[in-house]
ZAMARGU-4260 file (C-alpha; in steps of 0.2 Angstrom, whole numbers, plus 5000, padded with zeros to 4 digits):
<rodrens>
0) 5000/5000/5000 | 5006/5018/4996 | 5002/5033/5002 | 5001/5048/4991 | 5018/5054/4991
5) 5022/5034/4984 | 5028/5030/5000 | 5027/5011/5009 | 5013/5013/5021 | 5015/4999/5037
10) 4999/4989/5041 | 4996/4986/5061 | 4989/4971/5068 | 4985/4965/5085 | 4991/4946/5089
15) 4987/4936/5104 | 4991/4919/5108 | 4979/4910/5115 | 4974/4895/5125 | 4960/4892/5138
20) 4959/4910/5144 | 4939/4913/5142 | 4938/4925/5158 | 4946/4942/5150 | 4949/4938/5132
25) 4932/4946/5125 | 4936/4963/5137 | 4954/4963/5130 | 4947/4961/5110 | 4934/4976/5116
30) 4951/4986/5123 | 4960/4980/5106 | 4945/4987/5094 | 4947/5005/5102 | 4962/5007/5090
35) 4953/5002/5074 | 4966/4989/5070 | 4962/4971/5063 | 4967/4959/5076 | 4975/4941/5073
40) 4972/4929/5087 | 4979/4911/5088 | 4970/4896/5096 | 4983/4886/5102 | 4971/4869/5103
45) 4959/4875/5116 | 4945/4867/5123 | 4928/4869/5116 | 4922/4880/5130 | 4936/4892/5124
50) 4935/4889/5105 | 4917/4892/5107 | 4920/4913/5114 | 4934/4913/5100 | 4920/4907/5086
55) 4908/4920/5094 | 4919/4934/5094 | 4924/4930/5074 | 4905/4934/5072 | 4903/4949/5083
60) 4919/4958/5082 | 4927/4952/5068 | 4943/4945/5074 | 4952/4935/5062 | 4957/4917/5069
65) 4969/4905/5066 | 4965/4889/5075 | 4976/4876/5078 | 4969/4858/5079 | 4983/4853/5093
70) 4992/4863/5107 | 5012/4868/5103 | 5015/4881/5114 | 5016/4899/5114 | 5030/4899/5103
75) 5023/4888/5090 | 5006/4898/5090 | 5017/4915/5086 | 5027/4907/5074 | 5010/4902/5067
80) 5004/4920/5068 | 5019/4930/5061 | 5016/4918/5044 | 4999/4920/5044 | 5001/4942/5045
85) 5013/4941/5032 | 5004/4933/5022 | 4988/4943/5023 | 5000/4960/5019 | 5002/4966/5037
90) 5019/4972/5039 | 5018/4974/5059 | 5012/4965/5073 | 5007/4971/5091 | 5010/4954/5103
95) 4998/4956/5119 | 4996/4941/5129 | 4975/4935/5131 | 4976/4934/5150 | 4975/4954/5150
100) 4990/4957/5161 | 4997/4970/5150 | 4992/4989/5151 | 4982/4991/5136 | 4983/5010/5139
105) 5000/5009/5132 | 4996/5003/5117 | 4995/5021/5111 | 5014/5024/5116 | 5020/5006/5108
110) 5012/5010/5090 | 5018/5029/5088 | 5035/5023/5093 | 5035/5008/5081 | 5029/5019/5068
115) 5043/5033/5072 | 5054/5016/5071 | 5048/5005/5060 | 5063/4993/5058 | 5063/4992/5076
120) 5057/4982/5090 | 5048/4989/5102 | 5047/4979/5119 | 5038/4981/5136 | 5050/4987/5150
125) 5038/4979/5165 | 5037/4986/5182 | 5030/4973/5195 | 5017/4978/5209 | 5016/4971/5226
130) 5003/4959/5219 | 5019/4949/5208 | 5024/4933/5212 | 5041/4933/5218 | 5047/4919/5209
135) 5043/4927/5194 | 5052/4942/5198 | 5068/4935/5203 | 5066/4920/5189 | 5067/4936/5175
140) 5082/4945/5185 | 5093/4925/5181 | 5085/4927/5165 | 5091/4944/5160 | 5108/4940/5165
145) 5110/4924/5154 | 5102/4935/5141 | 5114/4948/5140 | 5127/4935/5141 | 5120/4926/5126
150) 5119/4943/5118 | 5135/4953/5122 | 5124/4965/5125 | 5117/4977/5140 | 5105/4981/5129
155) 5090/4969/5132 | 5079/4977/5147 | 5065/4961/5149 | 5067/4948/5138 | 5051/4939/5144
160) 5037/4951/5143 | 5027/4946/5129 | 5020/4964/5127 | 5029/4971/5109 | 5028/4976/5093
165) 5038/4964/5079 | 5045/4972/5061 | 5040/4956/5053 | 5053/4959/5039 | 5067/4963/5050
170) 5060/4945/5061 | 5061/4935/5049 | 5080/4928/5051 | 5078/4929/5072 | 5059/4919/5067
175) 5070/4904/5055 | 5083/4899/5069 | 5070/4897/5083 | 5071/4879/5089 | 5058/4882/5103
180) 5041/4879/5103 | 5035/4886/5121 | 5035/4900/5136 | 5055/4901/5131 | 5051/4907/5113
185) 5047/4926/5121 | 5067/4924/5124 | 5072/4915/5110 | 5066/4927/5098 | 5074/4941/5106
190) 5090/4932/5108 | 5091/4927/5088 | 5086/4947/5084 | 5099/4956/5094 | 5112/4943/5086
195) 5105/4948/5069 | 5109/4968/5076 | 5089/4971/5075 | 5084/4988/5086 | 5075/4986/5101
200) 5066/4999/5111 | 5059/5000/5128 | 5043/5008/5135 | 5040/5006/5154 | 5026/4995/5157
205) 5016/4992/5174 | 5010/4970/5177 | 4997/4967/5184 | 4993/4950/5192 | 4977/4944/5196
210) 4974/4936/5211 | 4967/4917/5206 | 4971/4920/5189 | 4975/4908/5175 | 4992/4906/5171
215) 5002/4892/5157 | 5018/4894/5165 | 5020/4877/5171 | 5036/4880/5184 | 5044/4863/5179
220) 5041/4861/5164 | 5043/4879/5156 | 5060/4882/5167 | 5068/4866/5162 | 5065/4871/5144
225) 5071/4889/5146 | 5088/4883/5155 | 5092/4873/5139 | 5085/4887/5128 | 5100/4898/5140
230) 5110/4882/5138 | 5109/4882/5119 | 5113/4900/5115 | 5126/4898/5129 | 5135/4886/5118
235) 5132/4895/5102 | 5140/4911/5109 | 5158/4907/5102 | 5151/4906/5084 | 5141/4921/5087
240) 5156/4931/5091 | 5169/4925/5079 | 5156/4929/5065 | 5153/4946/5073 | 5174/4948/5074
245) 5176/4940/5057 | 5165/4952/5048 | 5173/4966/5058 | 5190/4961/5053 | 5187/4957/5034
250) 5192/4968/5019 | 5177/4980/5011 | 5181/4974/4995 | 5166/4986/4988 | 5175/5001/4993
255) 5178/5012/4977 | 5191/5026/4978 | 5179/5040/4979 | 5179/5033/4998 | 5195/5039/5000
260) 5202/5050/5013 | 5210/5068/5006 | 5228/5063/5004 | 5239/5071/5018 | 5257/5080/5013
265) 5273/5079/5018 | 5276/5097/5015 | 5271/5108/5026 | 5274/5125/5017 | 5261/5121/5004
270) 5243/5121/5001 | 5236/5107/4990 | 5224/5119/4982 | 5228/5129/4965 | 5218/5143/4972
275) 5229/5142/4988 | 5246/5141/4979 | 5252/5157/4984 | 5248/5159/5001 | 5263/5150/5009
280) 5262/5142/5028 | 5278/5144/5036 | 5277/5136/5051 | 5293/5130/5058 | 5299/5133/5075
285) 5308/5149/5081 | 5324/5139/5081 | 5322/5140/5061 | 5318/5159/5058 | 5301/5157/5052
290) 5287/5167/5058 | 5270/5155/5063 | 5255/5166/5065 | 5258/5179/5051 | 5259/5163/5037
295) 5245/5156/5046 | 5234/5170/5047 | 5236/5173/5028 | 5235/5154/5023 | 5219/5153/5035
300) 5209/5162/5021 | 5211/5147/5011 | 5205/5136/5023 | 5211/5121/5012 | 5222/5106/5019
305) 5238/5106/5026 | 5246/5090/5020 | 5259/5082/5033 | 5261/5064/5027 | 5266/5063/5009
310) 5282/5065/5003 | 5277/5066/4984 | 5279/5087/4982 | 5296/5089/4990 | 5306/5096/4975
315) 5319/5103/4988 | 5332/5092/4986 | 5322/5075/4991 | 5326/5056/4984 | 5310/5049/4977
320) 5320/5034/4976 | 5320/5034/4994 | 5301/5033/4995 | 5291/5020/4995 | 5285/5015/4976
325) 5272/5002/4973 | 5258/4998/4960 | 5242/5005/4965 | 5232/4989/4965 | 5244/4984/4978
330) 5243/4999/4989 | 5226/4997/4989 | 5227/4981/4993 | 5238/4981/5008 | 5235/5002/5015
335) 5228/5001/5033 | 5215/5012/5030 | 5208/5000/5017 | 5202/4989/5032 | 5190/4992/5049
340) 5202/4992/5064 | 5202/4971/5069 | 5188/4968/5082 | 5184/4988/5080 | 5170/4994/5089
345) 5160/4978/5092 | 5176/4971/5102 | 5177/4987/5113 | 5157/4985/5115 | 5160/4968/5118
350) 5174/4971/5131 | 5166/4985/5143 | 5150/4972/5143 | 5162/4959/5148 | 5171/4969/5160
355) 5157/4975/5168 | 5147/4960/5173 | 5159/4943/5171 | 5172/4938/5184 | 5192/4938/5176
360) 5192/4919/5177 | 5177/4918/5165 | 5186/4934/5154 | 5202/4925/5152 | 5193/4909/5146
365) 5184/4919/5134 | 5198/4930/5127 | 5207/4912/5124 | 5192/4906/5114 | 5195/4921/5104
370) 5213/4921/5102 | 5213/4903/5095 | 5201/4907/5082 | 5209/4924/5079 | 5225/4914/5076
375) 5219/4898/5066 | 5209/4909/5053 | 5221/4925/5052 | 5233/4917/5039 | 5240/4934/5031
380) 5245/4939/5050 | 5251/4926/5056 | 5262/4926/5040 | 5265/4944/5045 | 5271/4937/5062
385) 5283/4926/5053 | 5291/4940/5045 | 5293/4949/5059 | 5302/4935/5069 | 5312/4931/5055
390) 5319/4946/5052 | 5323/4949/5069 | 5331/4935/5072 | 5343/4937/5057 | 5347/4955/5068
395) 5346/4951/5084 | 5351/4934/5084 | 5339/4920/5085 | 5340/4916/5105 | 5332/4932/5105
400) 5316/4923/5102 | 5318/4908/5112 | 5303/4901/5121 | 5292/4911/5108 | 5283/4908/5093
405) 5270/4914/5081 | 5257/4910/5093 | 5266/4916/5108 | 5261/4934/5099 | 5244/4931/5097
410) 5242/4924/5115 | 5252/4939/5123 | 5238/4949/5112 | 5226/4940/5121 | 5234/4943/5138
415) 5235/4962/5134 | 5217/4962/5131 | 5213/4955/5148 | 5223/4968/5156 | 5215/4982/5146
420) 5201/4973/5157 | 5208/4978/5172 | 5214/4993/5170 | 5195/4999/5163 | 5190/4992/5180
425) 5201/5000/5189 | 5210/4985/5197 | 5231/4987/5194 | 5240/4989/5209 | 5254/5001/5211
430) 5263/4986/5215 | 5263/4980/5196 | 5270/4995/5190 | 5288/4998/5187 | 5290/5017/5184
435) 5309/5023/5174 | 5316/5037/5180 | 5298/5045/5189 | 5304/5063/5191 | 5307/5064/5171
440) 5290/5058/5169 | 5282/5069/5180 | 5294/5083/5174 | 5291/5082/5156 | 5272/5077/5157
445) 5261/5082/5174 | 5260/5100/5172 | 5269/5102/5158 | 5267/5123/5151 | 5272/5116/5133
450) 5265/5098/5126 | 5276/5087/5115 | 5272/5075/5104 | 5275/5058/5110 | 5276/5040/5100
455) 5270/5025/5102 | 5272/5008/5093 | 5259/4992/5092 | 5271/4985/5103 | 5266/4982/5121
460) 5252/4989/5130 | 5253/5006/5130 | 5234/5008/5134 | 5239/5006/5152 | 5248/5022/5150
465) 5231/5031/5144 | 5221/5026/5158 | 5231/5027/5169 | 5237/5046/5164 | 5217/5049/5166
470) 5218/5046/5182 | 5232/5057/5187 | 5228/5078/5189 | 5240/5086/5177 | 5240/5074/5164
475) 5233/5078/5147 | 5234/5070/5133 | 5227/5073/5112 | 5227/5056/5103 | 5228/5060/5085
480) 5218/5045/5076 | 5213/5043/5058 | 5193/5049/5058 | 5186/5033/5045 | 5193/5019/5054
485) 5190/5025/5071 | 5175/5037/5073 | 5163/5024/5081 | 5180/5017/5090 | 5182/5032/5099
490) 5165/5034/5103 | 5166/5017/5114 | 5181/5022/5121 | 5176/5035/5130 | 5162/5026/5138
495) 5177/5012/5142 | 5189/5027/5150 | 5176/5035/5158 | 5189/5048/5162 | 5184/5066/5162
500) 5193/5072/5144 | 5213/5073/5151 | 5214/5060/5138 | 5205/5063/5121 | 5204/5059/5104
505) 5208/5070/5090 | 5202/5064/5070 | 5214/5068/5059 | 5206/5062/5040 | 5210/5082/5038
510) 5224/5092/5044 | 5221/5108/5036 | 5225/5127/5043 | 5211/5125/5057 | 5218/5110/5063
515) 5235/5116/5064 | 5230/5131/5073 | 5221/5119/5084 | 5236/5109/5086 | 5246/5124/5090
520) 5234/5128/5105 | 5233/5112/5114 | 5251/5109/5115 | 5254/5130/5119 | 5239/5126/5132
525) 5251/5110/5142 | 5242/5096/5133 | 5254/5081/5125 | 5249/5075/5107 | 5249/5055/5105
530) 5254/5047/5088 | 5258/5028/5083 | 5272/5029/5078 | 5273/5012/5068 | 5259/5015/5058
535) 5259/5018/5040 | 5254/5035/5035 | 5238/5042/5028 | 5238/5042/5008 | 5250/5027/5011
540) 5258/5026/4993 | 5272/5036/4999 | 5281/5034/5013 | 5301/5036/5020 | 5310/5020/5019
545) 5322/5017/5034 | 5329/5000/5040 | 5319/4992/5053 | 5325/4975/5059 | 5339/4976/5044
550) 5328/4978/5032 | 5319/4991/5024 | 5302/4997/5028 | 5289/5010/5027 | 5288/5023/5042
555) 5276/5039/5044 | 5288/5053/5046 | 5272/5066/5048 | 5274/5065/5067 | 5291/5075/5066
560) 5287/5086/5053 | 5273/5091/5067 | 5286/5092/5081 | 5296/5105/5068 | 5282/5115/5065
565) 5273/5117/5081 | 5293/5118/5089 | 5292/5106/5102 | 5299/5090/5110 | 5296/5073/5104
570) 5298/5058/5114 | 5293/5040/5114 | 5281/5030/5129 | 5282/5015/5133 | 5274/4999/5141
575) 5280/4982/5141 | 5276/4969/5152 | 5292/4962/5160 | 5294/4948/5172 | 5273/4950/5177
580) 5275/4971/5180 | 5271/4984/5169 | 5287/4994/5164 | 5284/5009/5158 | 5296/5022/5153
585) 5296/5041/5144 | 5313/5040/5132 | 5317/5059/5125 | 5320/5057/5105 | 5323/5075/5103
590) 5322/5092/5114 | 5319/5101/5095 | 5315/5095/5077 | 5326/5108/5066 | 5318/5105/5048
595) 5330/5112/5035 | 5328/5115/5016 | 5325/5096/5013 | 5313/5093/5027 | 5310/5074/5020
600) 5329/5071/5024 | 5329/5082/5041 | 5315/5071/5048 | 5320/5056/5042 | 5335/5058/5052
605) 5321/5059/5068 | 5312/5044/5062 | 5328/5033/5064 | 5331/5037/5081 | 5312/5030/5085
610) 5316/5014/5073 | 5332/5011/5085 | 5323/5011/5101 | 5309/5001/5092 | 5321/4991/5088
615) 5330/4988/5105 | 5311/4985/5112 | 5306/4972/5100 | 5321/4964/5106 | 5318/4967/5124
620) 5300/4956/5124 | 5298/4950/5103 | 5281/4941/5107 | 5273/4959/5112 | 5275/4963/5095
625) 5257/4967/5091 | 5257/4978/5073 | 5250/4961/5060 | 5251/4972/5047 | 5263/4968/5034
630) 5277/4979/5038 | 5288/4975/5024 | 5278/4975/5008
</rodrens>
């Protein structure tokens, strides 16, 4: 049906399951009929004192009944239902149970919002009275909690009120996987639909119930079948989540080059915008001569990108042969910003739900699940991991790597993980921690009057560092991350780091004048910029080529183009885990970056100092070596 505009119109129905529940059924239909909507009702093989109201009511009020020649179940008898809407055109479907415990004054509020949402579910949030049974009360609190185990998710407020509107399209998946046939389908059915990611939203609801009234729920029978409903989904829950993490770690193969980012420069005294050529950005520290608000002011009328990443416009004196060169299909094959970040947001979901509500004994066990199946099916990382070991053990010498192997990388992964755990839940000790050179830290760092760039690596777990630093008065940190791969990312974060914005994130997909300027404030303003230092740079076709490990690879030199033109310090943090304690240690790479006529060679010449003692770390603990990206290519 269309509306005038051609628009898909929704068509409403009511449906109730019913079985032997003579005593309020013809004052729920009279409820039900105030709303002008047809309403479905499902005789679930009642008897004939029953069926004979049902056949009266066809005649009076015009229900439409389905009848059923044996009793199934509730589940059965909605299953039932939802086929026999669709097939009569209705595109929604308002459950209410037939023994009237519902507040039918709701139903106003449930249709509007289902309407406003049509894709969505809308379920009943219930609030008991007095007059409900106890056992009922606590029964849902046990189910509720194996629900949002089964689901991952915090998400499901009731999952046994059978009060709600179904989106019979969007059910339709959740409705082919059920396997249950009774009381437990209410649960089932939400169970299958948050695993299919379908909405839900909630309306307060008050339950009333009546005393001597009828009820199905046998209390044997029904909670015998929903343990094994819980028990099932239970031990579906690793398939579940390797699918979820599998999707989230695959290649969008679709993505065409019109989703690319805007391509970031390496030169900094340049607009990448004809109608910007002229107006020249000179912004390198006073230790170079150069003026940075005057260039600024006059480049800001361009408002057009400043590029800090690519190397491909240096004419002063750069060797392209130096950069890194290779066919486009494979660059954008292999560019990091080609993929989703692995695990992404659904992971750090999946880890502040884990870590909210599970004990670290249950965490573990889960994270190792996960690490085994991570490991098995991540052939092209584990084949990265390979490299990696190989090449440093022809640098370092192969007893470097004794009592590790490619799996050792992968389970220290997972151990990481579980410690990022604890630290969210605020549970490492000051005994664990093993502080270099304390005063530097807190020199250079807590109440600093000039920020500095500092680097970090995938290497370790330097995430301890972050939260920690959140906790710490004086500490204040900008993260610069790359907006496509990690806006929904950051987003969780901050509901993980609950920390009150000493720690932030910063998307860079543009760094044009604006975000210079705003650069230039934070660290003029005491606050420390955070870059990964071992991560390609954005545009990713061209890149400095240094020896890492002995041989060469591709490293962002961005980072000290930065510290040259803001004109502050650059050092490197670190965390490793050593001997069961967290070591972490602040390592100066350079009190000033002076960037010369050839700025590419001039921060090269930064960039090795960070490979060096990247280098001296891998060899200190090789198996918290956590970048799976190709690093060689």
């Amino acid at each position: 049906m269309l509306d005038g505009q051609g628009c898909t119109l929704n068509k409403f129905a009511f449906l109730v399951p019913f079985y032997n529940h003579p005593q309020n059924i013809k004052a729920l239909i009279a409820a039900l009929k105030t709303y002008e909507l047809p309403v479905v009702v499902v005789d679930d093989g009642s008897d004939e004192a029953s069926k004979q109201i049902l056949v009266e009511l066809e005649r009076t009020e015009g229900i439409l009944l389905l009848t059923r020649a044996q009793n199934g179940g509730k589940g059965i008898a909605m299953k039932d239902g939802f086929k026999f809407a669709l097939e009569r055109g209705f595109s929604h479907v308002l459950q209410i149970d037939a023994d009237f415990q519902h507040d039918a004054a709701l139903i106003g509020e449930f249709l509007k919002q289902s309407r406003a949402h049509p894709q969505s579910i809308v379920c009943a949030n219930p609030i008991y009275g007095e007059d409900a049974p106890k056992s009922r009360v606590y029964g849902r609190k046990i189910t509720n909690f194996w629900v949002a185990i089964n689901t991952l998710s915090l998400g499901i407020k009731d999952a046994m009120c059978g009060f709600r509107v179904y989106p019979l399209e969007q059910l339709k998946k959740a409705a082919a996987k059920s396997k249950t046939n009774r009381m437990e389908f209410d649960i089932e059915i939400l169970v299958n639909a948050a695993r299919q990611g379908v909405d839900m939203r909630w309306i307060d609801t008050y339950v009333r119930y009546e005393k001597g009234g009828v009820s199905h729920f046998k209390m044997v029978r029904d909670n015998v079948l929903i343990s094994l409903m819980h028990a099932k989904c239970f031990f579906s829950l690793p398939k579940f989540m390797f699918g979820k993490i599998w999707r989230a770690c695959e290649l969008n193969s679709s993505e065409k080059a019109r989703d690319e980012p805007r391509k970031f420069d390496a030169e900094s005294d340049k607009i990448c915008d004809k109608n910007a050529a002229n107006a020249q950005i000179s912004v390198e520290s006073k230790e170079n001569g150069i003026k940075f608000d005057s260039a600024i002011n006059e480049a800001g009328k361009a408002q057009t990108p400043l590029n800090l990443n690519k190397s491909a416009n240096f004419k002063d004196g750069t060797n392209d042969a130096q950069d890194l060169k290779k066919p486009q299909e494979n660059a954008e094959q292999n560019l990091w910003w080609k993929k989703q970040e692995r695990g992404g947001a659904f992971f750090l979901r999946l880890s502040l739900f884990l870590a909210q509500i599970l004990p670290e004994f249950i965490l573990k066990l889960i994270v190792k699940i996960v690490v085994w199946f991570y490991y098995i099916f991540s052939k092209n990382e584990r084949e990265n991991i390979a490299a990696f070991r190989r090449n440093l053990s022809v640098f370092a010498g192969s007893q470097t790597l004794n009592g590790t192997s490619v799996f050792s990388h992968f389970e220290a992964f997972g151990g990481a993980i579980c410690d990022k755990f604890r630290v969210w839940k605020g549970k490492i000790k000051d005994s664990e921690l093993e502080i270099i050179d304390l005063e530097r830290i807190k020199s250079e760092l807590i109440g600093a009057k000039k920020g500095q760039i500092l680097l970090t690596a995938h290497l370790g777990n330097v995430e301890i560092c972050k939260a920690l630093g959140a906790r710490v008065d004086g500490f204040r940190m900008v993260i610069l991350v790359y907006d496509k791969n990690s806006r929904e990312f950051n987003e969780v974060l901050k509901r993980i780091s609950q920390n009150d914005g000493s720690v932030r994130m910063m998307l860079v997909n543009e760094l044009d004048v604006a975000a210079m300027l705003e650069l230039k404030n934070i660290v003029e303003n005491g606050e420390h910029i955070g870059i990964m230092g071992d991560r390609t740079p954005l545009g990713g076709d061209k890149a400095a080529r240094v020896k890492f490990l002995g041989k060469e690879a591709s490293f962002n030199y961005g980072p000290y183009l930065i510290a040259g033109i803001l004109g502050v310090k650059i050092s490197s943090l670190w965390c490793q885990k050593i001997d069961g304690k967290f070591r972490i240690e602040l390592v100066p790479l350079a009190s000033a970056v002076k960037l010369g006529r050839d700025r590419v060679a001039a921060a090269r010449e930064y960039l090795q100092i960070y490979v060096r003692e990247l280098e001296n770390r891998c060899k200190q603990t090789p198996a918290q070596w956590f970048n799976f990206f190709d690093f060689w290519r």
